[in-house]
N, C-alpha and C positions, 0 to 999 in steps of 0.2 A: 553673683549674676546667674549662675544656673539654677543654684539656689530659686531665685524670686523665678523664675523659668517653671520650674518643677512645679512652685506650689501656683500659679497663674494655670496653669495645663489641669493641675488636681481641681480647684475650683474651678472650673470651663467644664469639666467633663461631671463636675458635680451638679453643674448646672444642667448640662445635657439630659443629665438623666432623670433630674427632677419634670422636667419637661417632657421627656418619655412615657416618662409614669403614667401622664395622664389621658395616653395616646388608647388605653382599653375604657377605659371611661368616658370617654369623646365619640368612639364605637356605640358602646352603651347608649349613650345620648340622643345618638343622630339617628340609632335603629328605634327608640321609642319616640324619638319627633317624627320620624316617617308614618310609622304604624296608627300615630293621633291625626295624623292627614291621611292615609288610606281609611280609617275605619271612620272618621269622623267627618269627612268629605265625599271620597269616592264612594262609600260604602250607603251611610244613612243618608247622606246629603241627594245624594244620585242614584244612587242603586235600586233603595228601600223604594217601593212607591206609598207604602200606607203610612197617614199621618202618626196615627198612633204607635203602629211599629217601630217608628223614627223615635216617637219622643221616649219609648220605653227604653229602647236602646240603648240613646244619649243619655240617659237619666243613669239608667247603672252603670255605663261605660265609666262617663265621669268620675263617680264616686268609688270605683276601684280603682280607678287612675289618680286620684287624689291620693291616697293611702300609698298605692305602689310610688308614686313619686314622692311622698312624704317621709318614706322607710328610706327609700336609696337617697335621697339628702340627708337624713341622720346618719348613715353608715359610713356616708363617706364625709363628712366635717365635725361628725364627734370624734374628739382628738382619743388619743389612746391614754390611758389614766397610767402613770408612774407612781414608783412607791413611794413614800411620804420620806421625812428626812432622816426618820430614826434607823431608819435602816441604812441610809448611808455610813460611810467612815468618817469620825472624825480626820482634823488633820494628823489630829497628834497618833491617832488609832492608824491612819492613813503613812505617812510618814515611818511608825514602827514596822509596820508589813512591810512597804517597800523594802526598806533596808537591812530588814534578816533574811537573810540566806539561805537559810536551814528548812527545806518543807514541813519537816515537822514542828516544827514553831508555830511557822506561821499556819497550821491546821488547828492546833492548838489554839492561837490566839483566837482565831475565827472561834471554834467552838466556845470557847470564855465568852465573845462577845454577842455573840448567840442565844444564849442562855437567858436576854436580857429581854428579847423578841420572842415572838407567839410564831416560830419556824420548828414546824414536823418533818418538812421531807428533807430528806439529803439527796446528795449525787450518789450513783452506783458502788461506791467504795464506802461509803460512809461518812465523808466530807460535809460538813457544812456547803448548801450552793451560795459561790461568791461570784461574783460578775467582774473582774480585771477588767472590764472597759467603763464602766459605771460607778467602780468602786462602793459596792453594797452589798451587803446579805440579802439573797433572793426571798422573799414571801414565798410562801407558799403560793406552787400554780405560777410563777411568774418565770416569764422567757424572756432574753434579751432576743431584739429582731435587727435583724444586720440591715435590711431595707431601709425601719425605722432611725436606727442605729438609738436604741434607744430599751432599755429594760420596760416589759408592758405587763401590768397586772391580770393575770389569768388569761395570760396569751393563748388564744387558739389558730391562728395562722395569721399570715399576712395574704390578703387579697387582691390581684391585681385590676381587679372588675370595680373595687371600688377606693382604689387608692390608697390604703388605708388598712392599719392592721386592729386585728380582730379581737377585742378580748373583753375585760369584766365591763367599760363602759360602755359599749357600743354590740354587744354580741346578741342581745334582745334587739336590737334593730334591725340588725344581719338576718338573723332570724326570721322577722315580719315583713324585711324584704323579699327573703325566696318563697313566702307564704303569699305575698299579694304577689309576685310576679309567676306564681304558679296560674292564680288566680286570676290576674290577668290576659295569661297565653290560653286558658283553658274558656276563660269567656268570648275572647277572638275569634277561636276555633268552631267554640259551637256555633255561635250566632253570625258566622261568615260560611259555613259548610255548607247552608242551603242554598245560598248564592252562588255558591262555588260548582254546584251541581248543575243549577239554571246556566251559568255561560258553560259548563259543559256538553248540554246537552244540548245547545242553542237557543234557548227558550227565551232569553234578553240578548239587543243588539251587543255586538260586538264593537263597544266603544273603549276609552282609554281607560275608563274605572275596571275593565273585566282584568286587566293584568295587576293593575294594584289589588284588588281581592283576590286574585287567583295567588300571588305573592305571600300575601298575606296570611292567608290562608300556612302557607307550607311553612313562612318566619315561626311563627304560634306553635305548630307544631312542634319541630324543629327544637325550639327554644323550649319547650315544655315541657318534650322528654327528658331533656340535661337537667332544669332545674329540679324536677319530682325526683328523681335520683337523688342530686345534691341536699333537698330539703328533705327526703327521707331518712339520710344516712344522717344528718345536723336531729333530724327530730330522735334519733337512736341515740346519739351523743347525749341530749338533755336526759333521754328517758333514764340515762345509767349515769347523769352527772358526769360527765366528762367532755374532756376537750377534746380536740382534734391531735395537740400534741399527745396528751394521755394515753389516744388508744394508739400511736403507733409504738409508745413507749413509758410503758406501765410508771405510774407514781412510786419513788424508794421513799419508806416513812423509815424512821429512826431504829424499828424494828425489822425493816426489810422491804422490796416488791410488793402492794398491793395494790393489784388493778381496779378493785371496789374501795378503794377505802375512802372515799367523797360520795358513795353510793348510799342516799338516804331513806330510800322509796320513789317510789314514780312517781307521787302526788308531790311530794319534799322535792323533788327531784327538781320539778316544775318548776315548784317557785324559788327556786333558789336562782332560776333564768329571769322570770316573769313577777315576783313577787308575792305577797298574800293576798291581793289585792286584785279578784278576777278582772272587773271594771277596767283593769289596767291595762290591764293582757292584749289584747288587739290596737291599741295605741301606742304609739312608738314614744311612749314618754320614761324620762329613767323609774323605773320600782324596784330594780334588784337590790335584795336584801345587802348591807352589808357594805363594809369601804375598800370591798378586792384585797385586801392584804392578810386574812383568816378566813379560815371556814370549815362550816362546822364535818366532822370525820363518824363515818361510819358505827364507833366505837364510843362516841363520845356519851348515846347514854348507859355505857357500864359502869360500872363503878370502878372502874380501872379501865383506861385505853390503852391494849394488849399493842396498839400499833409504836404507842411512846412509852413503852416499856425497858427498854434497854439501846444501847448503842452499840451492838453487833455492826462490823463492816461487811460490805458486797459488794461482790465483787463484780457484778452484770449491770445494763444499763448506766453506761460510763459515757455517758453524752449529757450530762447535763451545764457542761460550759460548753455548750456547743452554740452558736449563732444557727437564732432559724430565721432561714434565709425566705423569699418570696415566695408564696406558694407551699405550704404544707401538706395540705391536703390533698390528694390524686383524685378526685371525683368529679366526673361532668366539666359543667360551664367555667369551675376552679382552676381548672387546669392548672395543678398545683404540687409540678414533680410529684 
C-alpha cells in the first residue's frame, strides 16, 4: 500500500514538473505575442502616419518574424537525437556487468567492448564513458541530461527558454534562433527609437499606443543586450568547435586532455554546425554533417593521430558520468547555473 502511495506521489510530481517546464516558454510566447501587437498595431497601425513608412516596416517586420518564429519552433520540438543501438549493451553483455563485482572487470569488459565502436574520448582516469542509467558506451561528445533523463548526442546544454536540450540535432537551430531574435530586438529598437523620442518630447498626442512603444522600445533593448552576449559566446563555441560542456570541461581522448582536439579551422569549424552547403545556412533545415555519433579530430589528417595513440590513465576531469543537469551554460537570457 505505501508502496503504490510512493510511486502515485513520484508520477504526480513528474507530472508537475513536466508542466513546469514549460512555464519559460509560455513567458517567451506571450512576450513575442505582445511585442507583434505593440509594433504591429500601436506602432505602424497608429503611430506611423506615412503610408509608405507603414508598408516598409511591416514588410521586414514580417519576414524577420517569420524566421525568428521558425527557429524557436525547431528548437524547441526537434527532439534531441540518442545514440543508435550499437552502442547499447546487449543483454547478455548487460547481465555480465551487472553481476561482476570486481571494478576492474567490469573496466575491462567495457574497454573490450569498446574496441568494437568509433569511441576516442574517455573519462578523466581513463575509463571507457559508460552511462549506468542508459546502459551504453557514450559516443563521442555525448552527455546524459538528468532534465531529459536521457543520453543526447553532442550535448551542449539543456535550455529552459526552449524546453528542450541542446545538441547535434537541434543546435543549428539554437543557433539561428539567437541570430534572428538578435535581429529581431535590434530591428524593434531602431525603427521604434524615433517614436520614442516624438512621445518624449511631445511632439505626438499622448494616447494608449505612446506606452506600448515607450515599453517596447526598453523590452528590445533589454532583451538584446542578454542575447548578443549569449549569441557571441555560442558563435566563439562554433568558431573553436566546441560545446558548451567542452569549454567548461576540456575533452579526455585516449591519450589525454585536449581542449582543441575537434578544432578543425574556422571555416571546417562552421560547417561541421552549418554544413557544406552555404544556401543552407540561414534556413533552419537539418545540414549538419554527420549522424552525431563520430567526428572528425583534429589530428586525423596525420598520418598517425597522436591523440589515439596510447591508453595512458588521468587522472583530472573525473566528471564524465556526471548528469548535466538544466542549464549548463552561465550566460545572459540561459540563465544556466
Amino acid at each position: 500500500m505505501r508502496r503504490g502511495w510512493k510511486m502515485a506521489l513520484s508520477g504526480g510530481l513528474r507530472c508537475c514538473r513536466r508542466v513546469l517546464s514549460w512555464v519559460p516558454v509560455l513567458v517567451i510566447v506571450l512576450v513575442v505575442l505582445w511585442s507583434y501587437y505593440a509594433y504591429v498595431f500601436e506602432l505602424c497601425l497608429v503611430t506611423v502616419l506615412s503610408t509608405a513608412e507603414k508598408v516598409i516596416y511591416l514588410i521586414l517586420y514580417h519576414a524577420i518574424f517569420v524566421f525568428f518564429a521558425w527557429t524557436y519552433w525547431k528548437s524547441i520540438f526537434t527532439l534531441p537525437q540518442q545514440p543508435n543501438q550499437k552502442f547499447h549493451l546487449s543483454y547478455t553483455d548487460k547481465e555480465r556487468y551487472e553481476n561482476e563485482e570486481r571494478p576492474e572487470i567490469q573496466k575491462q569488459m567495457l574497454i573490450d567492448m569498446a574496441k568494437k565502436l568509433p569511441v576516442y574520448t574517455r573519462t578523466g582516469s581513463g575509463a571507457v564513458r559508460f552511462c549506468d542509467r542508459c546502459h551504453l558506451i557514450k559516443p563521442d561528445r555525448c552527455h546524459h541530461c538528468s532534465v531529459c533523463a536521457m543520453c543526447v548526442l553532442k550535448m551542449d546544454h539543456h535550455c529552459p527558454w526552449v524546453n528542450n536540450c541542446i545538441g547535434f540535432s537541434n543546435y543549428k537551430f539554437f543557433l539561428q534562433f539567437l541570430a534572428y531574435s538578435v535581429l529581431y530586438c535590434l530591428y524593434i529598437a531602431t525603427t521604434v527609437f524615433s517614436y520614442f523620442i516624438k512621445y518624449w518630447r511631445g511632439e505626438l498626442p499622448s494616447v494608449r499606443s505612446k506606452f506600448h512603444v515607450l515599453f517596447l522600445l526598453f523590452v528590445a533593448c533589454m532583451f538584446f543586450v542578454s542575447l548578443v552576449i549569449l549569441f557571441g559566446y555560442h558563435c566563439w563555441l562554433v568558431s573553436r568547435n566546441k560545446t558548451t560542456l567542452e569549454a567548461f570541461c576540456t575533452p579526455v581522448f585516449t591519450s589525454g586532455p585536449e581542449k582543441n582536439g575537434f578544432n578543425l579551422g574556422f571555416i571546417r569549424n562552421i560547417q561541421q554546425v552549418f554544413g557544406d552547403n552555404k544556401k543552407f545556412w540561414l534556413i533552419p533545415v537539418g545540414s549538419s554533417p554527420g549522424d552525431g555519433h563520430s567526428f572528425p579530430m583534429r589530428s586525423m589528417n596525420e598520418s598517425q593521430n597522436p591523440l589515439l595513440a596510447n591508453e595512458e590513465p588521468w587522472e583530472d576531469n573525473e566528471d564524465d558520468n556526471r548528469d548535466y543537469p538544466e542549464g549548463s551554460s552561465s550566460l545572459a537570457l540561459e540563465t544556466e547555473t
